[in-house]
N, CA, C and O atoms as a GROMACS GRO file, in nm:
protein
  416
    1UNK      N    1  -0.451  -0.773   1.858
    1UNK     CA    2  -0.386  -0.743   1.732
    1UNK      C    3  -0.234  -0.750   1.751
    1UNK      O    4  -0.167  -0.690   1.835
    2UNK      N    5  -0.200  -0.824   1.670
    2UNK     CA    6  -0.020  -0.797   1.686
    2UNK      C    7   0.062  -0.713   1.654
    2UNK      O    8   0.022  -0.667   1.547
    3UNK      N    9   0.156  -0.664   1.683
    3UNK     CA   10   0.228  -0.575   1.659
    3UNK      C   11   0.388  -0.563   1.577
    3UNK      O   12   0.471  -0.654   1.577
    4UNK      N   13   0.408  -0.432   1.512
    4UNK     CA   14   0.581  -0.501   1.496
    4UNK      C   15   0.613  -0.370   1.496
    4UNK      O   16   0.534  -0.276   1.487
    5UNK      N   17   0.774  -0.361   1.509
    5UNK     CA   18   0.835  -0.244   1.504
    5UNK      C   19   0.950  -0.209   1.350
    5UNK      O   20   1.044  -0.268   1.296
    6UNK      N   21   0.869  -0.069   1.322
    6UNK     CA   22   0.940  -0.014   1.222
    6UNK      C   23   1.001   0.094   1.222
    6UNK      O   24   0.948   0.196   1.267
    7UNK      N   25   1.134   0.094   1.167
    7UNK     CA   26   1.203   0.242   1.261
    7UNK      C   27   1.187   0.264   1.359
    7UNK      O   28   1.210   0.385   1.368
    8UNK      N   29   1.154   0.216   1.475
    8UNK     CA   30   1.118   0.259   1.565
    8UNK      C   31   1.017   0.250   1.665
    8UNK      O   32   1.014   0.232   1.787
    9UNK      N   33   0.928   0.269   1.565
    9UNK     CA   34   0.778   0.297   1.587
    9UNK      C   35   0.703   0.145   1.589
    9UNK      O   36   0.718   0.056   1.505
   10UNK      N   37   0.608   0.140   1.724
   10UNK     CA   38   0.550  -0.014   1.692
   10UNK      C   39   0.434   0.006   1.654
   10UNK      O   40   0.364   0.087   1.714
   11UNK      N   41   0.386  -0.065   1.542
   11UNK     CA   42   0.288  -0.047   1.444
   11UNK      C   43   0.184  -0.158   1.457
   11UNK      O   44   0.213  -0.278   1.464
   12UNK      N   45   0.050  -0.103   1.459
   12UNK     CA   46  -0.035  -0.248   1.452
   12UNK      C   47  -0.054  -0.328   1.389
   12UNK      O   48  -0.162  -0.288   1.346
   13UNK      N   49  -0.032  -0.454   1.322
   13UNK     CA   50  -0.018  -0.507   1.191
   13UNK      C   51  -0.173  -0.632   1.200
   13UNK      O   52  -0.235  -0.624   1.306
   14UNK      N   53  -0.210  -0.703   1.129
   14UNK     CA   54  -0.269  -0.796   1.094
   14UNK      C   55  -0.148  -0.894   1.106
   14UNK      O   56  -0.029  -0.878   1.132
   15UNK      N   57  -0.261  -1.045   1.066
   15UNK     CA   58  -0.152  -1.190   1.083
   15UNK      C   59  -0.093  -1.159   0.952
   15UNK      O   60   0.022  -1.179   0.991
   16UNK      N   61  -0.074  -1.121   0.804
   16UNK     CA   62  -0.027  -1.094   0.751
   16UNK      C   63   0.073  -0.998   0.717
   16UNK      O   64   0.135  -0.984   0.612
   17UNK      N   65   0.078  -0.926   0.840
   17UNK     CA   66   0.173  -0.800   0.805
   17UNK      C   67   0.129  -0.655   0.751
   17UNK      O   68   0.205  -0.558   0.743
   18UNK      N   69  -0.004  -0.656   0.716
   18UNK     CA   70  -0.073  -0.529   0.694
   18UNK      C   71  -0.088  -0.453   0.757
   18UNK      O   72  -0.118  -0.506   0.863
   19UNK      N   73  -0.088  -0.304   0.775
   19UNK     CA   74  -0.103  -0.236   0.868
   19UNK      C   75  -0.255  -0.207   0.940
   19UNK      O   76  -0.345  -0.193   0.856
   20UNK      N   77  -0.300  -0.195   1.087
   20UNK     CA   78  -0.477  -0.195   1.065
   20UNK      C   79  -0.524  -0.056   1.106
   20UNK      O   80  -0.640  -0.016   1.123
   21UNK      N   81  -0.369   0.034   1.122
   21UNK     CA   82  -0.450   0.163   1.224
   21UNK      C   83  -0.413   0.242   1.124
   21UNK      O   84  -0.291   0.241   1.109
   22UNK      N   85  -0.491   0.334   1.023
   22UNK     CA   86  -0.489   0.400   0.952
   22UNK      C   87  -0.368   0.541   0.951
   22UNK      O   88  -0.275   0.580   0.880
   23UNK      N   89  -0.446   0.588   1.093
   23UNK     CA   90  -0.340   0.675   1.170
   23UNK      C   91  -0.212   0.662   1.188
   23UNK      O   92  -0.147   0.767   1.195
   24UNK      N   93  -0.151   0.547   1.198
   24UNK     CA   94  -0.001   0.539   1.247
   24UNK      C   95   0.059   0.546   1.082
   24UNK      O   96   0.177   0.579   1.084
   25UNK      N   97   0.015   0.527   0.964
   25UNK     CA   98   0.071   0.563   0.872
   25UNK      C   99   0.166   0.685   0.824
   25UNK      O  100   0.139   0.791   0.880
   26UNK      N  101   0.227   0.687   0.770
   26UNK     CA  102   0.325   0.841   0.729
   26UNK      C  103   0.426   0.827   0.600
   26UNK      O  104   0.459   0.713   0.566
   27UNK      N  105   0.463   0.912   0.546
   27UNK     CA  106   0.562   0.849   0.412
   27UNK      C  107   0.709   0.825   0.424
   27UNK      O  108   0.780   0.781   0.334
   28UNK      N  109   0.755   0.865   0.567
   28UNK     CA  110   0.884   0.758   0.609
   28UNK      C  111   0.860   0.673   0.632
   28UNK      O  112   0.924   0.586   0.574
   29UNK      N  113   0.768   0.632   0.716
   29UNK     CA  114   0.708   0.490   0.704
   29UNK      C  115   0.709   0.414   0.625
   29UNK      O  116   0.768   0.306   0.629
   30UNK      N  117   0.612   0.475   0.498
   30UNK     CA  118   0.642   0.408   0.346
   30UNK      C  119   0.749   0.388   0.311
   30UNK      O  120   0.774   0.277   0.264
   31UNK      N  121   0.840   0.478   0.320
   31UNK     CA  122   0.942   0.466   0.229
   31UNK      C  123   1.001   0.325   0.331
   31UNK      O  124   1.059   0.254   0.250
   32UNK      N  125   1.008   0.276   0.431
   32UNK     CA  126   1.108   0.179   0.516
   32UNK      C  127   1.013   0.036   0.464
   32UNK      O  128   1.054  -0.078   0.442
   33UNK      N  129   0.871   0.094   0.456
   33UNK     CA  130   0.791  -0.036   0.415
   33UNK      C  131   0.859  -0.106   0.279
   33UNK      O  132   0.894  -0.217   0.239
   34UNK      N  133   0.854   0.034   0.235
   34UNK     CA  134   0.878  -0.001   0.072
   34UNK      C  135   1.042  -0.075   0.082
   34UNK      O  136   1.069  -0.168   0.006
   35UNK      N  137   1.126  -0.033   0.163
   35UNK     CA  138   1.248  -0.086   0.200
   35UNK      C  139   1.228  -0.245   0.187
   35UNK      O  140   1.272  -0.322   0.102
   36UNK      N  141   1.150  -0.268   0.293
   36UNK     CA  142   1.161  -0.423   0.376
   36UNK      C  143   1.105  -0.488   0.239
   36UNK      O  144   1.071  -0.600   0.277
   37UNK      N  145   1.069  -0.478   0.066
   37UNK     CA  146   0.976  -0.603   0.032
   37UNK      C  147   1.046  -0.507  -0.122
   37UNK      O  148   0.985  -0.506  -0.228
   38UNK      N  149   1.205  -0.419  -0.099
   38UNK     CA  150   1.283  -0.407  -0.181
   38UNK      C  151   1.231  -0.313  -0.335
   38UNK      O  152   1.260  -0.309  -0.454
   39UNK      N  153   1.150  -0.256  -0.253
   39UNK     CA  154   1.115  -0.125  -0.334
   39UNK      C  155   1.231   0.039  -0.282
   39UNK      O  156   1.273   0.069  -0.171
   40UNK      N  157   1.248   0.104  -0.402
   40UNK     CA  158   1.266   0.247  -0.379
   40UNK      C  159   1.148   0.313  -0.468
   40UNK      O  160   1.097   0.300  -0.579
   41UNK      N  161   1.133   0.406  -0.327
   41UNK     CA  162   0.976   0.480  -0.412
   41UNK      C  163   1.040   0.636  -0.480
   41UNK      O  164   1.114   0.720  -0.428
   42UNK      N  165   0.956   0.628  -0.651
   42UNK     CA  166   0.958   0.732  -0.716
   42UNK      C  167   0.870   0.775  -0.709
   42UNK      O  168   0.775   0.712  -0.661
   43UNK      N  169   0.853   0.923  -0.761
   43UNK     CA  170   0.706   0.965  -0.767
   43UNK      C  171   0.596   0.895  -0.859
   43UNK      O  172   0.476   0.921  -0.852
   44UNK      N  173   0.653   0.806  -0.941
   44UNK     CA  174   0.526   0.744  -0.950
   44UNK      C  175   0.443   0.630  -0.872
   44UNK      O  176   0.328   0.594  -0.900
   45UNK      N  177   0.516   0.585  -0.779
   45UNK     CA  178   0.538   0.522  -0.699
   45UNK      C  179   0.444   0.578  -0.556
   45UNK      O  180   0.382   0.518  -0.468
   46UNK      N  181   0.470   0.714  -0.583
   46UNK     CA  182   0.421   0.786  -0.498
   46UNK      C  183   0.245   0.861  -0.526
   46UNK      O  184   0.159   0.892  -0.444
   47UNK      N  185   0.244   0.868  -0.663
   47UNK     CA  186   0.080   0.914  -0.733
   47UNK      C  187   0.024   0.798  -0.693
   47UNK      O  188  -0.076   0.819  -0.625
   48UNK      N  189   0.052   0.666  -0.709
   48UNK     CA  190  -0.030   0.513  -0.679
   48UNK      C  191  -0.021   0.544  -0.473
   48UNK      O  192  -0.120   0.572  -0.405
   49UNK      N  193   0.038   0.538  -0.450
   49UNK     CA  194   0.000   0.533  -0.318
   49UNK      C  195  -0.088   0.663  -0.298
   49UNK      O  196  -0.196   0.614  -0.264
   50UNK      N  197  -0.099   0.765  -0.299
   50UNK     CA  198  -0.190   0.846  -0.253
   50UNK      C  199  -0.288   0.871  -0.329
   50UNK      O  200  -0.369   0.953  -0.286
   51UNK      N  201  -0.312   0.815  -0.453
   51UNK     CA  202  -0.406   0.782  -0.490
   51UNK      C  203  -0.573   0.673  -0.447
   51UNK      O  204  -0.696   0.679  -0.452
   52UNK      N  205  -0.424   0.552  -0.392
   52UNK     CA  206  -0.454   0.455  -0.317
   52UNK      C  207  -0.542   0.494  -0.158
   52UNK      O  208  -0.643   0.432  -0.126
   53UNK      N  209  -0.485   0.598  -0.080
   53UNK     CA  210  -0.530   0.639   0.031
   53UNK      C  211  -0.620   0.726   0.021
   53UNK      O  212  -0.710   0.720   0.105
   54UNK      N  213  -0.625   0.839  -0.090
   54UNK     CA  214  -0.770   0.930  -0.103
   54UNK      C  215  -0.859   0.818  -0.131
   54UNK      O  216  -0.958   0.830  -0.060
   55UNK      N  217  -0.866   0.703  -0.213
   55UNK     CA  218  -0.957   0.642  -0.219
   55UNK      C  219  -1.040   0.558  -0.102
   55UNK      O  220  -1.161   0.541  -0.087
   56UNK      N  221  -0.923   0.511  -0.023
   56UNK     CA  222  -0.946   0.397   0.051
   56UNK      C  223  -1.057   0.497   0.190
   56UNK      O  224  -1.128   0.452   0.280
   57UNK      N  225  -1.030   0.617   0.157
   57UNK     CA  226  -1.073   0.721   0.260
   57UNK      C  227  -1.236   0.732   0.211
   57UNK      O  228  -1.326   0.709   0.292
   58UNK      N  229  -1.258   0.762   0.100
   58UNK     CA  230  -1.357   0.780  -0.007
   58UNK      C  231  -1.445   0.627   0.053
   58UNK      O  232  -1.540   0.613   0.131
   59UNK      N  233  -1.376   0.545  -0.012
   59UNK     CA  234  -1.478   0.412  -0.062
   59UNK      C  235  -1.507   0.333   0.093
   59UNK      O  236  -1.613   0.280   0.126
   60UNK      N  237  -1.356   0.345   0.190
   60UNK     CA  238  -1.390   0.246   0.300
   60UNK      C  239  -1.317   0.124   0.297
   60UNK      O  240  -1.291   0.068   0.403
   61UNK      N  241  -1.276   0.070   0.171
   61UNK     CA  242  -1.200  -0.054   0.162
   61UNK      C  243  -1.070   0.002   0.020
   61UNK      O  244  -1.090   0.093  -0.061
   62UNK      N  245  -0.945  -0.084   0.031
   62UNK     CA  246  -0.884  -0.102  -0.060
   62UNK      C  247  -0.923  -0.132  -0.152
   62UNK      O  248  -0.990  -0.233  -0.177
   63UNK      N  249  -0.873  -0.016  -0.248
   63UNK     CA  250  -0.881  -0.042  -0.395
   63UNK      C  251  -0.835  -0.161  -0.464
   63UNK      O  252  -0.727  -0.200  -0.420
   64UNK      N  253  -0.903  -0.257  -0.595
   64UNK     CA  254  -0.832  -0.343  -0.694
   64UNK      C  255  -0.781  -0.278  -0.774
   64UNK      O  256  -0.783  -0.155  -0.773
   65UNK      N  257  -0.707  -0.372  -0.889
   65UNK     CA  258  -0.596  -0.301  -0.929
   65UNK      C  259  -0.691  -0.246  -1.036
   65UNK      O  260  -0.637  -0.149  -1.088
   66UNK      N  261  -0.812  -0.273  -1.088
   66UNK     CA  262  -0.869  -0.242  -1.180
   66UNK      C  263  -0.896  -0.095  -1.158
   66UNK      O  264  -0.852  -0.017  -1.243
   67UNK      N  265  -0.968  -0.045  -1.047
   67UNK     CA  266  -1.008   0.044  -1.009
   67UNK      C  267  -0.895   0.134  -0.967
   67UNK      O  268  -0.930   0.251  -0.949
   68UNK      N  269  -0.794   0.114  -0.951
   68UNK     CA  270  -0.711   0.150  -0.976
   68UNK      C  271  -0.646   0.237  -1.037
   68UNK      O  272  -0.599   0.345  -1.001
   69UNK      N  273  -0.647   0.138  -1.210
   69UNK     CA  274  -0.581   0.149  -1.342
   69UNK      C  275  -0.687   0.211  -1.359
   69UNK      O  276  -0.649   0.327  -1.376
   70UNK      N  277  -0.844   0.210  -1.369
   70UNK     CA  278  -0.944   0.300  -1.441
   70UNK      C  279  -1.000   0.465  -1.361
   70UNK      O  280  -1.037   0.570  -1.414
   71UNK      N  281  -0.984   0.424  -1.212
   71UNK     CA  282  -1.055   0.562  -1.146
   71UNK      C  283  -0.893   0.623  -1.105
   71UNK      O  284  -0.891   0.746  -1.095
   72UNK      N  285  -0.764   0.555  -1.082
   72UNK     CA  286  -0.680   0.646  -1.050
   72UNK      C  287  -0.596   0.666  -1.201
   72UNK      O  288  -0.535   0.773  -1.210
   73UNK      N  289  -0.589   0.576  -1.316
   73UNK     CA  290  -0.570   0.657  -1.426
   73UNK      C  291  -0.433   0.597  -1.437
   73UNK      O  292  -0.368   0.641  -1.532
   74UNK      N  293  -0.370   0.501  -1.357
   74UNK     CA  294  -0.226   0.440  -1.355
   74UNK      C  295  -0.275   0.292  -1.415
   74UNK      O  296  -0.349   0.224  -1.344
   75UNK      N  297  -0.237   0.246  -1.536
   75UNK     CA  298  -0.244   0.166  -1.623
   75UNK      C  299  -0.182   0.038  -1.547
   75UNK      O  300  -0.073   0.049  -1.491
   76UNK      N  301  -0.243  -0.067  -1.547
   76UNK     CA  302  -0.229  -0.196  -1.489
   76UNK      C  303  -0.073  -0.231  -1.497
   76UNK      O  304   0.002  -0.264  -1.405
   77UNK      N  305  -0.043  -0.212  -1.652
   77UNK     CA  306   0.124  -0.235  -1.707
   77UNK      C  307   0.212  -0.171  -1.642
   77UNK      O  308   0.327  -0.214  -1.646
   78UNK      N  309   0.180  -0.048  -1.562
   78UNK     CA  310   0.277   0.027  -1.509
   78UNK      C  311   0.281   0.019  -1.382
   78UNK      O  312   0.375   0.062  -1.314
   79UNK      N  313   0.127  -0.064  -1.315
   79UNK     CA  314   0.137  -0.103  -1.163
   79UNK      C  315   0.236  -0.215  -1.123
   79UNK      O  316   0.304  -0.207  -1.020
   80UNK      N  317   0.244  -0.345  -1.227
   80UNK     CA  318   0.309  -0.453  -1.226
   80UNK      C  319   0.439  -0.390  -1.243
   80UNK      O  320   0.516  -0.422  -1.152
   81UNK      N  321   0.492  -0.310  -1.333
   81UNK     CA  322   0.609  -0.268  -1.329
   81UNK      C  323   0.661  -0.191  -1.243
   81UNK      O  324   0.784  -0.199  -1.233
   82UNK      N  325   0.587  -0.089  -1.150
   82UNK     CA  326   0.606  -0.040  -1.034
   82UNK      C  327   0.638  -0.083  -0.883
   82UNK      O  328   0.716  -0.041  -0.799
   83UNK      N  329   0.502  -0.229  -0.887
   83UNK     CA  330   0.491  -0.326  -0.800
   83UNK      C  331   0.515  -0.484  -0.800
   83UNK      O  332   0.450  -0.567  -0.737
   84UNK      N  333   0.640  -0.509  -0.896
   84UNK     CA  334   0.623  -0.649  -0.962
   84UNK      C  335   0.547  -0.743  -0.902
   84UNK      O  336   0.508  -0.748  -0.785
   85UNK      N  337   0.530  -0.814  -0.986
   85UNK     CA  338   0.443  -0.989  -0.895
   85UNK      C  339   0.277  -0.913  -0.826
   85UNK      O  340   0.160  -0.928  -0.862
   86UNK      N  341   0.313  -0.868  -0.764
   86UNK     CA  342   0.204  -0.864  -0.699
   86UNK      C  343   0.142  -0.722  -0.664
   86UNK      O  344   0.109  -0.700  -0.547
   87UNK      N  345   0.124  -0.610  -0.777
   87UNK     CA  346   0.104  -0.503  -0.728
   87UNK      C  347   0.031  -0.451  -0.637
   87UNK      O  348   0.054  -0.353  -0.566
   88UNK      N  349  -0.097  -0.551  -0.641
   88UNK     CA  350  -0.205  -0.436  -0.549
   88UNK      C  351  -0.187  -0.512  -0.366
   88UNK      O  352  -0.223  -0.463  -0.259
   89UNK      N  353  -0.148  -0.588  -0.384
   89UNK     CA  354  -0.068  -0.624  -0.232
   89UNK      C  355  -0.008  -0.554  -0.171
   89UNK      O  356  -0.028  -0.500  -0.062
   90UNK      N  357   0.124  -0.550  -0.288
   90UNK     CA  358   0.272  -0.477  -0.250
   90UNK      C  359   0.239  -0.313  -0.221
   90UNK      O  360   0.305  -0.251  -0.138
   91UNK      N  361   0.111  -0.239  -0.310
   91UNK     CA  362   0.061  -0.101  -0.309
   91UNK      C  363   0.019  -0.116  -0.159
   91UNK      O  364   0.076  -0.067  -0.061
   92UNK      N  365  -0.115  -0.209  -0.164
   92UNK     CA  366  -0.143  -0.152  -0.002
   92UNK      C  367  -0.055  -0.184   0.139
   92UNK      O  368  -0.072  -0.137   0.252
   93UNK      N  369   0.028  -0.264   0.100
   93UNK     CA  370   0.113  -0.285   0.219
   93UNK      C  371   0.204  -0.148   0.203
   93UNK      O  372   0.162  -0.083   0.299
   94UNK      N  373   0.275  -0.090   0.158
   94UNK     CA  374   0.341   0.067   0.094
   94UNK      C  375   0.243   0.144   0.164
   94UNK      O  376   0.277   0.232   0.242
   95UNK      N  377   0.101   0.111   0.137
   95UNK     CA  378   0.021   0.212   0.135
   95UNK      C  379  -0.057   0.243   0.320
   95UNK      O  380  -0.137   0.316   0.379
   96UNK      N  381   0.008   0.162   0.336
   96UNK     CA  382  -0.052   0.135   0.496
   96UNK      C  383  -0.189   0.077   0.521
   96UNK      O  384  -0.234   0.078   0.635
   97UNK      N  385  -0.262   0.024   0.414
   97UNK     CA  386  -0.379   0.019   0.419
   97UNK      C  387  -0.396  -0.162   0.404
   97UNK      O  388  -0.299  -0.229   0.372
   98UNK      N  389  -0.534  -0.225   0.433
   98UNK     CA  390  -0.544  -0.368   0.433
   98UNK      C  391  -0.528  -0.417   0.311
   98UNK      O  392  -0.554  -0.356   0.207
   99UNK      N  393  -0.486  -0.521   0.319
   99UNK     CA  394  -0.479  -0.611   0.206
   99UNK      C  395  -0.616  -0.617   0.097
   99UNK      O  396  -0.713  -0.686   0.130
  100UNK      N  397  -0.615  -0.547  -0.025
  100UNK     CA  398  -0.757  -0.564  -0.134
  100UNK      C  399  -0.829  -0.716  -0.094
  100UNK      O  400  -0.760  -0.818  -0.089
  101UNK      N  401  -0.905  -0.717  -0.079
  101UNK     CA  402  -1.023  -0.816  -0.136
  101UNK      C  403  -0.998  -0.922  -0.235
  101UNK      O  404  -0.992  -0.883  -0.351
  102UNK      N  405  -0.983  -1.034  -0.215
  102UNK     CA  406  -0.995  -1.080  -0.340
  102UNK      C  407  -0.807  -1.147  -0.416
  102UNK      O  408  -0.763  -1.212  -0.511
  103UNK      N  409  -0.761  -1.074  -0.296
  103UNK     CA  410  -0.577  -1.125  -0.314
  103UNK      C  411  -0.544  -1.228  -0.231
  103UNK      O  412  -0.569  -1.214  -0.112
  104UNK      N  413  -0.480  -1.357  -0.280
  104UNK     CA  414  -0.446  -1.426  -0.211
  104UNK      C  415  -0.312  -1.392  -0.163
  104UNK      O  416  -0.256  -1.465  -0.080
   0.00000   0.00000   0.00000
């Protein structure tokens, strides 16, 4: 598995840049993730990501954005505006978790 360093810390990533070790996650982390791909995280910013991680804990895989917008209750319109272009990417990369299913 390859690796990269953030703040500091060397992190296990996928060939894409995703994170794969659940554990090494944290919300300075996030917040530097959210840095590198030109996010500042608000708290709403912040309900989608830990929303994102009780689930991913729950189900086993990353959430779509559908499931998302319907079981976490954050409306699709406000993910794209939170996460432009590409929210449920940009969420689980924030979120420390693999890339959803189904995203190119």
């Amino acid at each position: 598995m390859p690796t990269t360093i953030i703040d500091g810390h060397e992190i296990q990533v996928d060939a894409e840049g995703f994170m794969t070790e659940l554990e090494e996650w944290s919300e300075p982390l996030a917040k530097s993730l959210a840095h590198q791909i030109g996010l500042e995280l608000t708290d709403e910013h912040w309900k989608a990501i830990r929303f994102l991680r009780s689930d991913y804990r729950e189900q086993g895989e990353t959430a779509t954005l559908r499931r998302i917008s319907v079981v976490g209750g954050i409306p699709t319109k406000e993910l794209f505006a939170l996460f432009p272009q590409k929210p449920a990417k940009k969420l689980a990369y924030v979120a420390g978790l693999p890339k959803p299913h189904g995203c190119v």
